[in-house]
N, C-alpha and C positions, 0 to 999 in steps of 0.2 A: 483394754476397756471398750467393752460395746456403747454405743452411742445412736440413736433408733428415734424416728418420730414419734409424739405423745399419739398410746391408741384411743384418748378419747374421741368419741365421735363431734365430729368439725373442726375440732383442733389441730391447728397447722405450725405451732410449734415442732422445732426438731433439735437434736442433743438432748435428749434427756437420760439420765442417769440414773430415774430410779425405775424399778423394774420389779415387775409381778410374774409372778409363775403363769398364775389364772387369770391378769386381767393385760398384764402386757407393760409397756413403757408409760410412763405419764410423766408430762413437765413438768417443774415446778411452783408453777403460774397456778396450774391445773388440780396438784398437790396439795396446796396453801388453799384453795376453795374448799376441796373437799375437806382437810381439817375444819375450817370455820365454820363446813354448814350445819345444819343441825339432826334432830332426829327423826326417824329413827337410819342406822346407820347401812346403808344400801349399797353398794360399792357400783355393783351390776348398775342401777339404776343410774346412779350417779356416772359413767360411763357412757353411756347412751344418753348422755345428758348434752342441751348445746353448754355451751362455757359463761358463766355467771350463771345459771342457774344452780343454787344448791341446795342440800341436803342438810338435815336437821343434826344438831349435835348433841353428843354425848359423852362423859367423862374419860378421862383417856384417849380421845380422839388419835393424839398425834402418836402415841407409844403405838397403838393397835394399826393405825396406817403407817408408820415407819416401820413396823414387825412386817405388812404383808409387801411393802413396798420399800425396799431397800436398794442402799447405794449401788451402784453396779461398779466396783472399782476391788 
């Protein structure tokens, strides 16, 4: 199992497990914001984002980011 610092930008967590083709590793901490922000749904954006800043939400938030962002195990 790979284990990689979250690639958000300023985020200095490290161990994280889930893992993106196109955007990279992101913690959990990291993960759980972006579920809860809101619309509309920017991933990119969200990424380049500092940490508690989020993004607007929308229906199936957590199926669509668990789909691009999956467990690394």
């Amino acid at each position: 199992m790979s284990v990689l610092s979250c690639a958000r930008y300023n985020c200095e967590n490290i161990m994280c497990d889930r893992y993106s083709h196109t955007y990279g590793y992101i913690c959990d901490e990291c993960f759980e914001e972006l579920v809860e922000g809101g619309e509309p749904l920017n991933i990119k954006t969200f990424m380049e984002s500092k940490k508690k800043e989020t993004i607007n939400d929308i229906p199936n938030r957590r199926e669509i980011l668990e789909a691009i962002f999956s467990r690394d195990n």
